[in-house]
N, C-alpha and C positions, 0 to 999 in steps of 0.2 A: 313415551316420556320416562325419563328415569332419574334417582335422585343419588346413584351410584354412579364416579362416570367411567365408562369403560371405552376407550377411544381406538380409533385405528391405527395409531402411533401413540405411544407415552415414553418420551427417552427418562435414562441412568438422573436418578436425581431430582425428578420433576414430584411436584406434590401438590397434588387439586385438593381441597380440603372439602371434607362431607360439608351436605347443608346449601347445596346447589342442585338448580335445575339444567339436562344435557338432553337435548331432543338431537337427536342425527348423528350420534356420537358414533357411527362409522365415518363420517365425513370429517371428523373432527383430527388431528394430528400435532400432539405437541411434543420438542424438541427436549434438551437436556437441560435439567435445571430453573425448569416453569414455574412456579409460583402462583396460586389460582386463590385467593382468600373468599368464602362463604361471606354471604348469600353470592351467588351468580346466576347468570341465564346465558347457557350458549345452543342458540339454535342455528344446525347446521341442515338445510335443506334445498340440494340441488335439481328438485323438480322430479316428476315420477319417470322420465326419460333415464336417469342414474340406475346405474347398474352395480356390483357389489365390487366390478372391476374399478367405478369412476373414481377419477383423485378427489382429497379431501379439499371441502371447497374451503374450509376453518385451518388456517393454520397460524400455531403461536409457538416461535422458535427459539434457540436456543437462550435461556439466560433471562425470558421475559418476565417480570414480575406484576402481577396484576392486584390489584386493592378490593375491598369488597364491593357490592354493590353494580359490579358490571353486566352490562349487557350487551352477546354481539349475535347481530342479525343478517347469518351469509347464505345467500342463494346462489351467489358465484362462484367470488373469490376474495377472501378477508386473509389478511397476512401481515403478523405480525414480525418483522425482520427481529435478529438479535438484541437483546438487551434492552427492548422497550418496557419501562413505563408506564404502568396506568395507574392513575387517582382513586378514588371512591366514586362511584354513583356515573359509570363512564359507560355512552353507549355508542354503539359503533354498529356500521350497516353495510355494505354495499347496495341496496336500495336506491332507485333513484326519484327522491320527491316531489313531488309535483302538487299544485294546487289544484284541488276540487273545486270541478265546474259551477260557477255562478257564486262560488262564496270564498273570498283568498285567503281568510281568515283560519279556514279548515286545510289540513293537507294529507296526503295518500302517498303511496310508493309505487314505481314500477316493480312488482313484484317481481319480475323474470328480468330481474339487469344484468345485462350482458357486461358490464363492464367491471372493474376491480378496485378496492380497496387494499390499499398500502401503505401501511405505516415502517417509516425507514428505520434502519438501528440506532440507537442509543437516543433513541426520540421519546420525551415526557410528554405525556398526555393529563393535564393536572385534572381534579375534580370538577366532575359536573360537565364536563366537558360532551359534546354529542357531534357524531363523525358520519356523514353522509353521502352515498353516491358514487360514483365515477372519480376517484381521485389519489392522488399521492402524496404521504406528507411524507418529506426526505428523512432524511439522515441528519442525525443531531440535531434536532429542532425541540421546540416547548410552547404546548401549546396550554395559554394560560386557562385558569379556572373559568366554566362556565359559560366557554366560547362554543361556537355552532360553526362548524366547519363544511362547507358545500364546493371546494373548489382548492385543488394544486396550492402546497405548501414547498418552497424550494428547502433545500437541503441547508443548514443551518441557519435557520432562520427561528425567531419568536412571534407566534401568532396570536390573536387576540381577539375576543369582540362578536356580534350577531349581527351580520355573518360575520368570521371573524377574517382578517388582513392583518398582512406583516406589519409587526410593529418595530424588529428589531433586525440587525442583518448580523451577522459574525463577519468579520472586516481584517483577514489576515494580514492586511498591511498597516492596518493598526493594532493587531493583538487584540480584539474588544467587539463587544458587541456596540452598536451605534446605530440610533434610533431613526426611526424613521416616521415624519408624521404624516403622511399620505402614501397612497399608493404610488403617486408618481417618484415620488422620493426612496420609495422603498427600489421600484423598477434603475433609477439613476445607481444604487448603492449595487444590486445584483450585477449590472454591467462593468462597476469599475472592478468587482471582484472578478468576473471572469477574465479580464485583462492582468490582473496580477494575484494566482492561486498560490495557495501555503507551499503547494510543493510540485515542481516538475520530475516525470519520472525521465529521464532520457534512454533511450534505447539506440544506439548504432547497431546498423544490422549490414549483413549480406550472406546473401542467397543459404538463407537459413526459414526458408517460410514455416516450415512444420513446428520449429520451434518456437518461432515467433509468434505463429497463432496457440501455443500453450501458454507463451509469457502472456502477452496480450488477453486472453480469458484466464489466467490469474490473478491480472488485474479487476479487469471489468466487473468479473465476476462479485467483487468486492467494495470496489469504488460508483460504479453503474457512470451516469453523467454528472458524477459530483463538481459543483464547482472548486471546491479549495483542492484537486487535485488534477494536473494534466497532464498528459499523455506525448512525448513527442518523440517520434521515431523517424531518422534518418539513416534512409535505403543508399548502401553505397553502391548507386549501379547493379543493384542484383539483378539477374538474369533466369533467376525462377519468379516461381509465384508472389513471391512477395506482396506487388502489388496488389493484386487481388486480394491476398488474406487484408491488407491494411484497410482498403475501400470496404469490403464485407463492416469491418468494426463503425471507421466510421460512417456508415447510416445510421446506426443506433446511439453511438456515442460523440456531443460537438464537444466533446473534451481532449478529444485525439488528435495531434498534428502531424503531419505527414509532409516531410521535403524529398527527395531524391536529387542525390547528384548525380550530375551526365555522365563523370566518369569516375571509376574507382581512383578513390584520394588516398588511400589506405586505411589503415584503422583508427591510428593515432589522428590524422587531420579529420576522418568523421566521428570521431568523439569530439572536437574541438567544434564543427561544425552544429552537432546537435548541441551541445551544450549554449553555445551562442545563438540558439533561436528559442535556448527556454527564456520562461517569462515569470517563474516562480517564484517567489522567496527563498524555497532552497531549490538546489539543482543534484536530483539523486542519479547517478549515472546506473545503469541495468543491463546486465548479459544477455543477448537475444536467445540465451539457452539456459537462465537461468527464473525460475516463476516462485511467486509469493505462494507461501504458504496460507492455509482461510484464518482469517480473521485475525492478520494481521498486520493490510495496511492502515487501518482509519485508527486503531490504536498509535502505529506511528507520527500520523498527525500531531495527535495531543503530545509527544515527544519534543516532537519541533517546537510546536507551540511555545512549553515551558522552557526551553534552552533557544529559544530566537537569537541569543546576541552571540552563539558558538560558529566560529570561521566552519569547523569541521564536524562532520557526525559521522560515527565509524557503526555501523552492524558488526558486533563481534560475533560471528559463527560457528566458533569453535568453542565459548560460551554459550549456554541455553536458558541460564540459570532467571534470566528477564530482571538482573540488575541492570540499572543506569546510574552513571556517576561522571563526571565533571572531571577536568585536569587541565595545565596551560603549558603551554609550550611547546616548541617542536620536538626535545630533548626527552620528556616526559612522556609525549604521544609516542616516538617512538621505542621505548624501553617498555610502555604497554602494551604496544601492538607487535610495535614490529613489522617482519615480512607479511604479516595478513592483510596490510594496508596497500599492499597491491592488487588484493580482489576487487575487482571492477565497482563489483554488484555491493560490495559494501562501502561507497563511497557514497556520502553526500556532504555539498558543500554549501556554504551560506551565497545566494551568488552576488551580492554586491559587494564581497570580500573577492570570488573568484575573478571579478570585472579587474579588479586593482593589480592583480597579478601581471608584470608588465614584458614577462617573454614567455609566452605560452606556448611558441612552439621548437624551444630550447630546446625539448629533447621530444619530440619527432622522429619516430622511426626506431624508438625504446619498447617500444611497446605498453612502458609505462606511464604514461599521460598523466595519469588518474592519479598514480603515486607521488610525482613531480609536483604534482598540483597542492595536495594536500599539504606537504610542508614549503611551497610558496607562500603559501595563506597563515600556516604558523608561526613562521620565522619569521615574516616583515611584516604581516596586516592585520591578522588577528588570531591571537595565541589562545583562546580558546576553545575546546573540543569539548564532546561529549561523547562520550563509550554506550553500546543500547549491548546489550549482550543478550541474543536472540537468535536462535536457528528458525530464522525466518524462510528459509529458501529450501526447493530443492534444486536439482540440477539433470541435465542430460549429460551428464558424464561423457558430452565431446571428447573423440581424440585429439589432443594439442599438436595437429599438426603445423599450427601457423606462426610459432616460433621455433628459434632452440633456444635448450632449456639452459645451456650454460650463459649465451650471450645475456639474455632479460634475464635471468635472474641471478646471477652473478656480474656480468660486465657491468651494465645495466642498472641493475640495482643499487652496486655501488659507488658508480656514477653519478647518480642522483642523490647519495646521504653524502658523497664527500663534496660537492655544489655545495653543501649550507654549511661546511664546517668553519667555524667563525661566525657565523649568523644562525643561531640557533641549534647548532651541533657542535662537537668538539670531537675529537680522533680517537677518545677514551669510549666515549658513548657507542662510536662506530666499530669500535672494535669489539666489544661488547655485544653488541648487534650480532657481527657476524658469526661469531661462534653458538649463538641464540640460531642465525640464520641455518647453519651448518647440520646441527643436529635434529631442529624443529621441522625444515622442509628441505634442505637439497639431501639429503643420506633415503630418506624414506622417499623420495617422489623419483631420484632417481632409479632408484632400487622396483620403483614401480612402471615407469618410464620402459625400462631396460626388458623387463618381465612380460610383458604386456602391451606397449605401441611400439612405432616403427622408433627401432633404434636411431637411424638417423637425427632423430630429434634432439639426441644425446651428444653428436659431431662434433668435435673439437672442447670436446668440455674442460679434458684434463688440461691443455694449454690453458683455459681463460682458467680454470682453477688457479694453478699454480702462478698465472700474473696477479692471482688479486689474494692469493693467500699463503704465499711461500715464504712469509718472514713472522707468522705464527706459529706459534711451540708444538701446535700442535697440526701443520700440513704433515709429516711426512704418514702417521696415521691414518689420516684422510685421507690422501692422495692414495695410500696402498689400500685401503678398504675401497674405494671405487674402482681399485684394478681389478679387484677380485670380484665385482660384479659381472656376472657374464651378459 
């Protein structure tokens, strides 16, 4: 017993306050930025079979702040996921209790329980609160003062009561939490939610499995089976693994949907394909070579949430700075954005705005879908966006062998801003644009293009140049500086 704690992990920033008891405090392990208020008791004891190699059965992660008065009792496994909350006077077990024989009044633990204790991220545990057994309480939930917990709490949910049951559900399609006065009613609210989550992530893939099983465990890894988020990935006819990495996920996760077309449609008609089989509120389109960064989709949720009534949501990535700000129109979106608005992976869109959009497959074989969309949605159905500015993503820095570079993003590109002019664009805006476009991505990507992949991808560039930018002051400049690229 010691009244010093010295733990087998302590991350950057965490602070256990003297004036607590730590028995097993090798088995113990806390994250960056813990928060432990005196008086405590953390007994960590995973049986005399534990070795100095075993993992620790105590874990309280990053961001968790705990109140005084706690008590937690792991023989297994207790784990506190990110950013939880804990009240005064909170005791927490993996133990599994059982009533003593001949009196039910009395109760006892399986002292050697084989099972786990999990408390999800940004989950409130208020005062007085006591946590038992074999169980899981999700992600964003609150469980009120006082309550006795013996059994599976879903992911945003409000608990309550001895023992305690959901009393409340979060209802993405109302914005709201909404009560529930029995269990059968709570079970009716869980269903309609998994029928329509906060947010679909979409993935069109082909024969890209290796990368698709890192996107996909940068998700999971993050979202687990949450309901207000799912998963839908359409296989264009791949011809590797694919299949296999998808099935592997879902057994663990009924959050994940899986279509495959018989034959490859291209790219553009299976983005349009996966998109039309989400069920979300919003519809975030996703590179099957591009994965989320930790700990930063279930903060996006709460983004959406607060901006529900925005046609568009744009990831800025080339901002980090984690401002968010509002703007309307298509005119304005794109004098913010601009060409960024053609990354796939930063596209989401509100989808009973995207439903209204009434030629979706106008430009077909653009390669930019995702672009075309976004200011369909601004210009006639709903002129509100919101900017997240967040380097949220990495990427496998694929070589861009499945276009060229001049056609999408010159022919292409301008194709689709002079579509809206007179409807949300005008020829001053566009022009504008492209001198923005000019120096911001086609000068340095070709220049990288040229250096570094198969030139081919580069083919005919100077001709679509010069048809879409030879009556500009400043083509002949351009045009001679990409001569001089070798």
């Amino acid at each position: 017993m010691s009244t010093v704690p010295i733990f087998r992990r302590m991350g950057e920033g965490s602070y256990v306050q003297p004036g607590g008891i730590v028995e097993g405090e090798d088995y113990i392990a806390l994250g960056r930025q813990v928060l432990i208020q005196a008086p405590y008791w953390l007994m960590a004891d995973p049986g005399p079979e534990a070795t100095g190699d075993s993992p620790p059965v105590l874990m309280i992660t990053d961001g968790c702040k705990c109140s005084s008065g706690l008590t937690i009792d792991a023989s297994h496994s207790v784990t506190l996921e990110r950013q939880v909350l804990i009240g005064s006077n909170v005791y927490l077990t993996d133990k599994i209790p059982y009533e003593v024989k001949d009196d039910p009044f009395l109760m006892g633990y399986e002292t050697r329980a084989s099972g786990r204790l999990l408390i999800g991220e940004g989950t409130l545990i208020d005062a007085g609160v006591v946590v038992e057994g074999n169980l899981r309480i999700g992600k964003g939930c609150v469980v009120r003062p006082n309550s006795v917990v013996h059994s599976d709490i879903p992911d945003y949910c409000v608990a309550s009561g001895n023992p305690a049951r959901v009393t409340e559900v979060f209802m993405p399609s109302a914005g709201e939490w909404v009560s529930a006065s029995d269990e059968a009613e709570a079970e009716e609210l869980l269903a309609q939610r998994r029928n329509q989550p906060l947010l679909s992530i979409c993935i069109p893939t082909y024969n890209r499995a290796s990368n698709l099983d890192t996107c996909l465990q940068s998700i999971f890894s993050q979202i687990g089976d949450c309901p207000l988020i799912e998963v839908d990935v359409s296989d264009n006819a791949s011809t590797d693994d694919t299949p296999h990495v998808v099935e592997r996920y879902m057994e663990d996760y009924s959050n994940l949907r899986y279509s495959r077309n018989d034959s490859n449609l291209g790219a553009d008609r299976n983005i349009l394909s996966v998109t039309d089989h989400a069920r979300g509120i919003f519809i975030k389109l996703q590179g099957d070579d591009d994965f989320f960064i930790d700990h930063s989709l279930l903060p996006l949720l709460s983004i959406l949430q607060k901006h529900a009534d925005c046609g568009v949501v744009h990831i800025n990535v080339l901002n980090g700075d984690g401002r968010v700000y509002r703007g309307e129109g298509a005119a304005s979106y794109l004098e913010t954005i601009g060409y960024a608005a053609t990354f796939i992976t930063s596209t989401i869109l509100r989808r009973e705005d995207w439903h209204q959009v009434g030629e979706k497959t106008l430009f077909n074989g653009s390669s930019l879908n995702q672009f075309y969309f976004q200011f369909a949605v601004l210009s006639a159905i709903n002129p509100k966006y919101v900017i997240v500015n967040s380097s949220m993503f990495t990427y496998a820095s694929n070589e861009p062998r499945e276009y060229n570079f001049g056609e999408v993003f010159v022919r292409s590109y301008l194709k689709v801003l002079n579509h809206f002019i007179g409807n949300g664009l005008t020829e001053e805006v566009i022009r504008l644009d492209k001198h923005r476009l000019l120096h911001s991505y086609l000068i340095p990507w070709y220049q990288r293009i040229r250096r570094f992949y198969d030139k081919e991808i580069t083919a005919g560039f100077e001709e679509i140049f010069t048809e879409n930018f030879a009556e500009e002051a400043y083509y002949q400049y351009a045009i001679d500086w990409f001569r001089s690229v070798e």
